[in-house]
C-alpha positions as CSV (number, residue, x, y, z in Angstrom):
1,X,12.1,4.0,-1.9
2,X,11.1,0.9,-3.7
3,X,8.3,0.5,-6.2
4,X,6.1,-2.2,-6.0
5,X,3.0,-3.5,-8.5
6,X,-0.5,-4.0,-6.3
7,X,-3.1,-6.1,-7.9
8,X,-6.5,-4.1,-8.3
9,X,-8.0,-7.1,-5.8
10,X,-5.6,-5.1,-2.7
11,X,-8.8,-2.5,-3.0
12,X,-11.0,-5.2,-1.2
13,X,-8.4,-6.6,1.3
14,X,-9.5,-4.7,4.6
15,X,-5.7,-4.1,5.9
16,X,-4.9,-2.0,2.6
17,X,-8.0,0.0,2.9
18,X,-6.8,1.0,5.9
19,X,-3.5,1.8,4.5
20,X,-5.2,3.9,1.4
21,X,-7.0,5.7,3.9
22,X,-3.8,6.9,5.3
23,X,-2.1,7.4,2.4
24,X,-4.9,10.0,1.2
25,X,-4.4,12.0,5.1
26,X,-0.8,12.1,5.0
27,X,0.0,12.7,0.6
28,X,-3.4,13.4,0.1
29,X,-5.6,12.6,-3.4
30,X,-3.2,14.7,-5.7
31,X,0.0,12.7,-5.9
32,X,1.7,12.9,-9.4
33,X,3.2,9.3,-10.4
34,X,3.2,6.1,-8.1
35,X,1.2,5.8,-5.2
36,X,3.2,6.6,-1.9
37,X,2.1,4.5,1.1
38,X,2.9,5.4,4.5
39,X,4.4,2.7,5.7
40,X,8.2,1.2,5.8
41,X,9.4,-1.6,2.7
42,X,10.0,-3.9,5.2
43,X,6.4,-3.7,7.0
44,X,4.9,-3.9,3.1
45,X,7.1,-6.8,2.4
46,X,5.7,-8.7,5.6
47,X,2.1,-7.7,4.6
48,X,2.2,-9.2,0.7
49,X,4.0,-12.1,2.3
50,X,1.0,-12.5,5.0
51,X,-1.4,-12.6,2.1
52,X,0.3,-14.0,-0.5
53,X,2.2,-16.5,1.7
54,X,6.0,-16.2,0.2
């Protein structure tokens, strides 16, 4: 598992809403520590490079 640092301005981005959404149905509300997202490094990797473009 690798941690990553989202900027708060990810909350409006449509594609990681829908990614928080199921983040909260899989882990639920009450996760102690980082944020786990339900999806593979690799798939996150290509999504921050989509948006951010490197």
């Amino acid at each position: 598992m690798r941690r990553f640092v989202i900027p708060v301005s990810f909350l409006a981005l449509p594609d990681f809403r829908v990614l928080m959404e199921r983040a909260a149905e899989e882990y639920g509300f009450e996760q102690e520590g980082g944020l786990r997202l339900p999806c593979q490094e690799d798939d996150f990797q290509l999504y921050w490079c989509a948006v951010f473009g490197n």
